[in-house]
Every structure is written in C-alpha cells, then in structure tokens.
Gaussian input, Z-matrix of N, CA and C with variables (Angstrom, degrees):
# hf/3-21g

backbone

0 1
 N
 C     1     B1
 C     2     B2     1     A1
 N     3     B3     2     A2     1     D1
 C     4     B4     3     A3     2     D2
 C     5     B5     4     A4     3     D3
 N     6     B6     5     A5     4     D4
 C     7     B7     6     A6     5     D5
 C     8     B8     7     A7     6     D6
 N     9     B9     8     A8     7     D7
 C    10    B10     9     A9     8     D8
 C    11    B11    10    A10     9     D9
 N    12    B12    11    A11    10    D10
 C    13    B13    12    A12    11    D11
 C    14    B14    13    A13    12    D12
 N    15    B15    14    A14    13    D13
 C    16    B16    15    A15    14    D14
 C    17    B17    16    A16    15    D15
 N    18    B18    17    A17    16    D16
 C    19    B19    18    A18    17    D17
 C    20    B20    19    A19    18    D18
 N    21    B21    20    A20    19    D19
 C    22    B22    21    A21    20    D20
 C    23    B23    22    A22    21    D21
 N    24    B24    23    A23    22    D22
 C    25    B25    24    A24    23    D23
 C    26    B26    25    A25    24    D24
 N    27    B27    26    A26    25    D25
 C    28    B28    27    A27    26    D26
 C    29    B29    28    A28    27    D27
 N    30    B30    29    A29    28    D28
 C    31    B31    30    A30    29    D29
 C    32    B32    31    A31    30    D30
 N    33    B33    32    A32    31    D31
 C    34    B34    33    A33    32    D32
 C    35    B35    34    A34    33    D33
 N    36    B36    35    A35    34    D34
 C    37    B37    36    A36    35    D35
 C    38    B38    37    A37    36    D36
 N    39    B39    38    A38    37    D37
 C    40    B40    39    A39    38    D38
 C    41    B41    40    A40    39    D39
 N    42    B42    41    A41    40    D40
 C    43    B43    42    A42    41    D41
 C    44    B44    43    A43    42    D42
 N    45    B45    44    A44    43    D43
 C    46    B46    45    A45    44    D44
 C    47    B47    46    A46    45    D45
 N    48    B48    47    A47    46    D46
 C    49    B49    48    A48    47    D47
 C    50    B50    49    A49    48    D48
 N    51    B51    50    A50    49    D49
 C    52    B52    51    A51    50    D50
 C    53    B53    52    A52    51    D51
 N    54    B54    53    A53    52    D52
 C    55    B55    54    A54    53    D53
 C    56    B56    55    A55    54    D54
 N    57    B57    56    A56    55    D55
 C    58    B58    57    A57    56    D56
 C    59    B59    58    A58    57    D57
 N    60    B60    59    A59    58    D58
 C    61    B61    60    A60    59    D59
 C    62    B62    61    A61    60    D60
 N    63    B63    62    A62    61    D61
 C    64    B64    63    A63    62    D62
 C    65    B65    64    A64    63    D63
 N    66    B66    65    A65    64    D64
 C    67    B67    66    A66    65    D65
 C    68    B68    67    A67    66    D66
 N    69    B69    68    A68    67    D67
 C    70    B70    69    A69    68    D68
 C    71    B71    70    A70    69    D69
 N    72    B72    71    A71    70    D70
 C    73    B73    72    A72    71    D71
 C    74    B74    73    A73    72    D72
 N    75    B75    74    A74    73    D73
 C    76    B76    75    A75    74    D74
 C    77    B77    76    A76    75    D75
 N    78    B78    77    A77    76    D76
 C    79    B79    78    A78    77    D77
 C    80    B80    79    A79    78    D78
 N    81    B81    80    A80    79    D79
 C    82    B82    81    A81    80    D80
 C    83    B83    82    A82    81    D81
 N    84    B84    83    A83    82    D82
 C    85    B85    84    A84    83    D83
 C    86    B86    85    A85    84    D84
 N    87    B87    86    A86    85    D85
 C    88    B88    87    A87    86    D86
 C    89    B89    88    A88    87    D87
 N    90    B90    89    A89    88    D88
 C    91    B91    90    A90    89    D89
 C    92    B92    91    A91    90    D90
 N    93    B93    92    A92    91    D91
 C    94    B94    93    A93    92    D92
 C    95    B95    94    A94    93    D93
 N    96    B96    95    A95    94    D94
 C    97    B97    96    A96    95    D95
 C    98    B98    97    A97    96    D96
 N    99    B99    98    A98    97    D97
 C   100   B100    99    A99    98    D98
 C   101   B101   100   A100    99    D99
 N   102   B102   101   A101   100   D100
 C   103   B103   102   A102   101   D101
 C   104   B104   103   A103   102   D102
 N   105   B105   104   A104   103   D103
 C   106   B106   105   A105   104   D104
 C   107   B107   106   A106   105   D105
 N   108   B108   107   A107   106   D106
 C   109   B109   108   A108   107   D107
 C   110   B110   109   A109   108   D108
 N   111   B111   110   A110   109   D109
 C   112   B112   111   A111   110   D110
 C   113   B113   112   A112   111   D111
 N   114   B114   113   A113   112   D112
 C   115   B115   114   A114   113   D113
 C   116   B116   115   A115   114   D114
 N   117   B117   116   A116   115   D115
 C   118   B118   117   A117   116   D116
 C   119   B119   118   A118   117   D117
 N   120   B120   119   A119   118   D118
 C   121   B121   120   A120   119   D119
 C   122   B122   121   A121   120   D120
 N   123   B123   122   A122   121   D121
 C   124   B124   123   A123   122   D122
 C   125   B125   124   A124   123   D123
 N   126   B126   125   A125   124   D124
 C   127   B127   126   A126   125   D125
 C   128   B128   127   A127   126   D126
 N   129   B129   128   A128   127   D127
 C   130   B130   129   A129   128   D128
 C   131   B131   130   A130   129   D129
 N   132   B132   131   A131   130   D130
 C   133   B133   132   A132   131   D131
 C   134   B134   133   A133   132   D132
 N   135   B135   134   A134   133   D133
 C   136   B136   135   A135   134   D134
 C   137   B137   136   A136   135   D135
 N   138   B138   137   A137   136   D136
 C   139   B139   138   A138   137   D137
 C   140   B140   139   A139   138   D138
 N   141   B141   140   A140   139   D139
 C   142   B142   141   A141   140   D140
 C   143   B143   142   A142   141   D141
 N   144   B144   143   A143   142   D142
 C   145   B145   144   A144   143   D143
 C   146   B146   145   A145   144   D144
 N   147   B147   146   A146   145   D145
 C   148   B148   147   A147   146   D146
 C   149   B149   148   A148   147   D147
 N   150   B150   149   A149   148   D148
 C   151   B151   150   A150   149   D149
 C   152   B152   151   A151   150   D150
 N   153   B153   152   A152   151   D151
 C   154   B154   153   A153   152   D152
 C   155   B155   154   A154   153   D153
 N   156   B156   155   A155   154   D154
 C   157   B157   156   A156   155   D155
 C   158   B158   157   A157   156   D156
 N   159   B159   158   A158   157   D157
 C   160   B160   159   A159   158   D158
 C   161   B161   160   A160   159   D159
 N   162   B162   161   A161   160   D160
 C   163   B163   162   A162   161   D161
 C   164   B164   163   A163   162   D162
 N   165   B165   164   A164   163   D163
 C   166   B166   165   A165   164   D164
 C   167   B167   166   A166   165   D165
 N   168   B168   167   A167   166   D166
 C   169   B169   168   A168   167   D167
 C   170   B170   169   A169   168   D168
 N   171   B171   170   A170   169   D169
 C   172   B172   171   A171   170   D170
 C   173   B173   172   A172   171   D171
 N   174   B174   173   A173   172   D172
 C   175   B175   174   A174   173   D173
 C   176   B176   175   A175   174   D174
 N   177   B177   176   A176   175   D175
 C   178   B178   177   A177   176   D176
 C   179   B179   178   A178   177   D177
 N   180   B180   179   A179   178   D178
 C   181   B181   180   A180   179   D179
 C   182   B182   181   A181   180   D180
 N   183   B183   182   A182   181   D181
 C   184   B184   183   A183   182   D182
 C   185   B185   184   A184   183   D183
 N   186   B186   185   A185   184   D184
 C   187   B187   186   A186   185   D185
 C   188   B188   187   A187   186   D186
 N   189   B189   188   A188   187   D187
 C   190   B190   189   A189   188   D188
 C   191   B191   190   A190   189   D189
 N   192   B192   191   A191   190   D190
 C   193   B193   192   A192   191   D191
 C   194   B194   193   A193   192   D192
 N   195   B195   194   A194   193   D193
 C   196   B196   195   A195   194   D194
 C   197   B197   196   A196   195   D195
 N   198   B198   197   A197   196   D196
 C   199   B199   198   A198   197   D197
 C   200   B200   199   A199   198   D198
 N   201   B201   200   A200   199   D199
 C   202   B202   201   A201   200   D200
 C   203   B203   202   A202   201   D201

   B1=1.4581
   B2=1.5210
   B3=1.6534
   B4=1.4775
   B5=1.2565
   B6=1.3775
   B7=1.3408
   B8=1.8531
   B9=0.8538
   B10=2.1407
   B11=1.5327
   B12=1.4052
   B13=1.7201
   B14=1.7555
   B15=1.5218
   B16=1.5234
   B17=1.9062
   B18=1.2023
   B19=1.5410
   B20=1.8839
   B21=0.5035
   B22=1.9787
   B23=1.6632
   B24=1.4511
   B25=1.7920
   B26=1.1437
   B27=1.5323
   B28=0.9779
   B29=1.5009
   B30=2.1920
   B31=1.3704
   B32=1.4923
   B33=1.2436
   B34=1.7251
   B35=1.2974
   B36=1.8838
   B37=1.4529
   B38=1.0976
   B39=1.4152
   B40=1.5691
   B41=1.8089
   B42=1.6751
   B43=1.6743
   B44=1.4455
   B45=1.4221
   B46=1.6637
   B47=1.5311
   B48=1.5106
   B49=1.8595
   B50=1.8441
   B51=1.1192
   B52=1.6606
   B53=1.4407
   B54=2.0398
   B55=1.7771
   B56=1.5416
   B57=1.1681
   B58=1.6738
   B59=1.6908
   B60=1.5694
   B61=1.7548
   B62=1.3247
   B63=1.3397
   B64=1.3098
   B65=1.7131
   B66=1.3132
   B67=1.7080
   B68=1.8181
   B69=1.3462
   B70=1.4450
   B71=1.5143
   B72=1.4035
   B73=1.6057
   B74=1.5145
   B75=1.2469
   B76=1.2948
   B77=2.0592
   B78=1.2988
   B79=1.4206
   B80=1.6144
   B81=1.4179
   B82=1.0710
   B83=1.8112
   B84=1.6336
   B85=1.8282
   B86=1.7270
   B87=1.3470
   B88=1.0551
   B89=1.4948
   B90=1.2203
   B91=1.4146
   B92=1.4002
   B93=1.2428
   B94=1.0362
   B95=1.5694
   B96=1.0841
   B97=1.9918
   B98=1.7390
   B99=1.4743
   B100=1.8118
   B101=1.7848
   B102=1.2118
   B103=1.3912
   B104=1.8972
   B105=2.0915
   B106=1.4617
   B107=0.8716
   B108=1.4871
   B109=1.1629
   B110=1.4448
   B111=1.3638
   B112=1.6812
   B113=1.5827
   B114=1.1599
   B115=1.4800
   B116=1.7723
   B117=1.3569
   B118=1.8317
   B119=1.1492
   B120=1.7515
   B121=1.7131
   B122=1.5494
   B123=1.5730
   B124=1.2567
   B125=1.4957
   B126=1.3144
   B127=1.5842
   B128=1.6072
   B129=1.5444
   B130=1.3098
   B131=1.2229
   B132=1.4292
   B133=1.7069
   B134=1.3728
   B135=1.0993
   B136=1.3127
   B137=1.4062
   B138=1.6783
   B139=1.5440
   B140=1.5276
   B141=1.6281
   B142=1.8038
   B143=1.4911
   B144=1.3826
   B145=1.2681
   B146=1.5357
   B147=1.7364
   B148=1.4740
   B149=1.8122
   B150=1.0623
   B151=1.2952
   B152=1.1968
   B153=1.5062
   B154=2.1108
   B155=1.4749
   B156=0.9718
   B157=1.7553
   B158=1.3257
   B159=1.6015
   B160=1.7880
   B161=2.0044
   B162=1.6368
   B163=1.5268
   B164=1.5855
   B165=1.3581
   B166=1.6442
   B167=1.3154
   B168=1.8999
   B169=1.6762
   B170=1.2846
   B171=1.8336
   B172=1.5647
   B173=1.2322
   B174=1.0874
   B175=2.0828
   B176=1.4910
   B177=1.3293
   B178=2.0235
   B179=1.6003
   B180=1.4329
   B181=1.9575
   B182=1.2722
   B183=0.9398
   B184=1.6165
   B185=1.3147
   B186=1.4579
   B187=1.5046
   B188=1.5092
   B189=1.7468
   B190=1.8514
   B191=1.7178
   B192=1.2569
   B193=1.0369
   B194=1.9814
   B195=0.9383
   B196=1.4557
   B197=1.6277
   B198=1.4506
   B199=1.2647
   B200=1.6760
   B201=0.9773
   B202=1.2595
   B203=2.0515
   A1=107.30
   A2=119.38
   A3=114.41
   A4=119.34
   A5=95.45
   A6=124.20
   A7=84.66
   A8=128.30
   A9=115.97
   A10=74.07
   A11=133.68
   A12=106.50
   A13=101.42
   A14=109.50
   A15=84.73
   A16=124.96
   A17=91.23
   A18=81.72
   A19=108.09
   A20=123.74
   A21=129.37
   A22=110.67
   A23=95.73
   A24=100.04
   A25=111.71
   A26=129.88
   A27=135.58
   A28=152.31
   A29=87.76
   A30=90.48
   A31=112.16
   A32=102.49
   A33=106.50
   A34=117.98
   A35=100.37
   A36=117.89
   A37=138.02
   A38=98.91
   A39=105.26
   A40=114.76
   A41=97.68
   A42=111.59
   A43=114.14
   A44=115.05
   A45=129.59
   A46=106.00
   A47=104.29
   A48=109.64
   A49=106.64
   A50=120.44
   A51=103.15
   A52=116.94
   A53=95.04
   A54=92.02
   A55=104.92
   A56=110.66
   A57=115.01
   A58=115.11
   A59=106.60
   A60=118.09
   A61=93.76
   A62=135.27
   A63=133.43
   A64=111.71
   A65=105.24
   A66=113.57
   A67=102.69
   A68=111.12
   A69=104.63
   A70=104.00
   A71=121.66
   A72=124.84
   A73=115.98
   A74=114.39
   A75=122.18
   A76=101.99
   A77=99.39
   A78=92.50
   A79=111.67
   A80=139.85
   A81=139.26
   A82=113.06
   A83=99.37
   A84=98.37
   A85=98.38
   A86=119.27
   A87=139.09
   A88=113.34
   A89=120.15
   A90=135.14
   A91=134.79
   A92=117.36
   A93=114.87
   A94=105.38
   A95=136.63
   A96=165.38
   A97=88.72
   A98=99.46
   A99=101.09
   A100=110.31
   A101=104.16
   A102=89.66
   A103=111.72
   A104=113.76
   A105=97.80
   A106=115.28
   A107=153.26
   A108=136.12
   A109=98.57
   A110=118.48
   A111=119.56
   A112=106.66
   A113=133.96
   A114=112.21
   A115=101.64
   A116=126.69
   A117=124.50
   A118=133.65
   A119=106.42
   A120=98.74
   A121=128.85
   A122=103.81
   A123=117.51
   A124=113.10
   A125=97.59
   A126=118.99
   A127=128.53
   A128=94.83
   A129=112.12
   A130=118.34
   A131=108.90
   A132=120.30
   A133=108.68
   A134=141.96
   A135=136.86
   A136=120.21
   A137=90.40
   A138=104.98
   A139=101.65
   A140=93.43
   A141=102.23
   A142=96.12
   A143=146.95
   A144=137.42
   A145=109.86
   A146=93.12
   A147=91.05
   A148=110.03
   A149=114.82
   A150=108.77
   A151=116.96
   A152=101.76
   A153=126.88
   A154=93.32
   A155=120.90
   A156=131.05
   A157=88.52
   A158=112.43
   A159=127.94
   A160=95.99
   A161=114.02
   A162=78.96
   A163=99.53
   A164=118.25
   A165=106.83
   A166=120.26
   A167=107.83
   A168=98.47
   A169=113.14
   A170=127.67
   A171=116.28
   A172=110.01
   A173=116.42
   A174=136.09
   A175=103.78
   A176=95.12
   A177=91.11
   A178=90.87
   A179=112.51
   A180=95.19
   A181=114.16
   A182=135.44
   A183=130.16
   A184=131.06
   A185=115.44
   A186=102.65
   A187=103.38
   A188=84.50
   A189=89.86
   A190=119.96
   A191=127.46
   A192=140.53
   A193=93.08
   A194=134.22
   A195=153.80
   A196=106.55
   A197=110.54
   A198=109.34
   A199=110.35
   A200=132.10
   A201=113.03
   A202=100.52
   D1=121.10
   D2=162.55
   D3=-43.19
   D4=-172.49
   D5=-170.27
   D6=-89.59
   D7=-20.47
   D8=-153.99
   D9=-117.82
   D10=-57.22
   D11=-160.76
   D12=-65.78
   D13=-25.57
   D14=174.85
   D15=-78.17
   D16=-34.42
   D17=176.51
   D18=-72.29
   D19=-21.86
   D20=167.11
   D21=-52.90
   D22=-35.50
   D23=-179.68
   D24=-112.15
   D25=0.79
   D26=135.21
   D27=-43.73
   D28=-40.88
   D29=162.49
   D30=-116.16
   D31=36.14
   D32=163.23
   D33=-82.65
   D34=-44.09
   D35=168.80
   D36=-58.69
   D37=-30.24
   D38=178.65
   D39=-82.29
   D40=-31.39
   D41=162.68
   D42=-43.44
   D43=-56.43
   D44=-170.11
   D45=-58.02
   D46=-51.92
   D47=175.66
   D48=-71.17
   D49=-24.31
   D50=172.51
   D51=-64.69
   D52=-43.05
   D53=-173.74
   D54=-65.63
   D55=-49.04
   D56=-172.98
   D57=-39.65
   D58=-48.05
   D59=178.14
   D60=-66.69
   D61=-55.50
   D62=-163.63
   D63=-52.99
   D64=-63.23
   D65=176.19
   D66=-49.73
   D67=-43.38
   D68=-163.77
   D69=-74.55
   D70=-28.22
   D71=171.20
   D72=-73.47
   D73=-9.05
   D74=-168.52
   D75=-103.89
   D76=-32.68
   D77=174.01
   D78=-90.62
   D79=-17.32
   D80=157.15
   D81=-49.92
   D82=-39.43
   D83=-177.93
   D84=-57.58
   D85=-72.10
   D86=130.78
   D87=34.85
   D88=-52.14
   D89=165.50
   D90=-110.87
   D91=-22.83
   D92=-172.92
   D93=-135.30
   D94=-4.93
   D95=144.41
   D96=74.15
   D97=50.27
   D98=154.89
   D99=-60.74
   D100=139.82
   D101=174.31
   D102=-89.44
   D103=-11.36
   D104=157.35
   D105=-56.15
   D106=-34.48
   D107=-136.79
   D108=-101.36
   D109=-41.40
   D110=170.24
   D111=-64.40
   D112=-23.87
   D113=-175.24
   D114=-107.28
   D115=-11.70
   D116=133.54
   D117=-44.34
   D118=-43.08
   D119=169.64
   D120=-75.89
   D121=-40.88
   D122=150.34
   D123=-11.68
   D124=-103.86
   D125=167.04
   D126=-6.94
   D127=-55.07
   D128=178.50
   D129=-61.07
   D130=-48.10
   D131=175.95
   D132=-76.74
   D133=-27.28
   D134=140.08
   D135=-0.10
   D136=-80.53
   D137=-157.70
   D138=-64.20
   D139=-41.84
   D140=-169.64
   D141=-51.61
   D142=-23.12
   D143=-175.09
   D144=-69.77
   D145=-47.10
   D146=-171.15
   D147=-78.71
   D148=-39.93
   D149=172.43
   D150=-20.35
   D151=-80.31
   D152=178.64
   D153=-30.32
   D154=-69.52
   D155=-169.74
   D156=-33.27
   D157=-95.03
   D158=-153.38
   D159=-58.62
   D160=6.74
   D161=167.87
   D162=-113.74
   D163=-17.96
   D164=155.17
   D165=-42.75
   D166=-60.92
   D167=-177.14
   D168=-43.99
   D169=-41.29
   D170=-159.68
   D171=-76.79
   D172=-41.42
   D173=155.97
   D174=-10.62
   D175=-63.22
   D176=-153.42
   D177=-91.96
   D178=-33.28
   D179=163.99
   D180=-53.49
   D181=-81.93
   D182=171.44
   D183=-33.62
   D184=10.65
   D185=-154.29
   D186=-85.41
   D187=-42.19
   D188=-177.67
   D189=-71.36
   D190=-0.86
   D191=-144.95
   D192=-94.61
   D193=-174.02
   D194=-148.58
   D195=-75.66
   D196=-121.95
   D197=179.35
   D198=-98.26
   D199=176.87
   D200=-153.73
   D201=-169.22

C-alpha cells in the first residue's frame, strides 16, 4: 500500500470514528441534555464535514498521479 492509498484510508477512518463519537455524544445529550455533550457532538460533525471535504480535495489531486 502507498504512501496516498494509505493516507486516503486513513482519513476515511478517522471520518468513520468522528461520525461514530459524534452520534454517541449526541445520544448521551439526548439523555441527560449536558450542554458538553451537545457542543462535542456538534464539533465532532464539524470536523467529520471537513475531513470528507479535504479527503475529496486530496482524492481528485492524486487521482491522475502514479500508482495509487
């Protein structure tokens, strides 16, 4: 595995664990109406947005590029 398919599945993984923390911080608000836990899930889904984003941008940069 390269150097680009690993960082590509790298930030898939790390995407999968934001949504996963995010839903799980979001059902704790959910129960108990901490407001950490609503401004953690928040957060979480945040990033998970931006993540997804910056691993499309690196995606289609790399696409044309070598082995992959």
């Amino acid at each position: 595995m390269g150097l680009k398919a690993f960082h590509i599945a790298f930030v898939l993984v790390a995407g999968i664990f934001l949504l996963g923390f995010g839903i799980w911080a979001w059902q704790m608000f959910t129960n108990w109406g901490d407001g950490t836990m609503l401004a953690m899930s928040v957060f979480s889904f945040g990033l998970f947005a931006v993540l997804i984003a910056y691993g499309l941008w690196f995606y289609r940069k790399v696409k044309g590029w070598g082995y992959l």
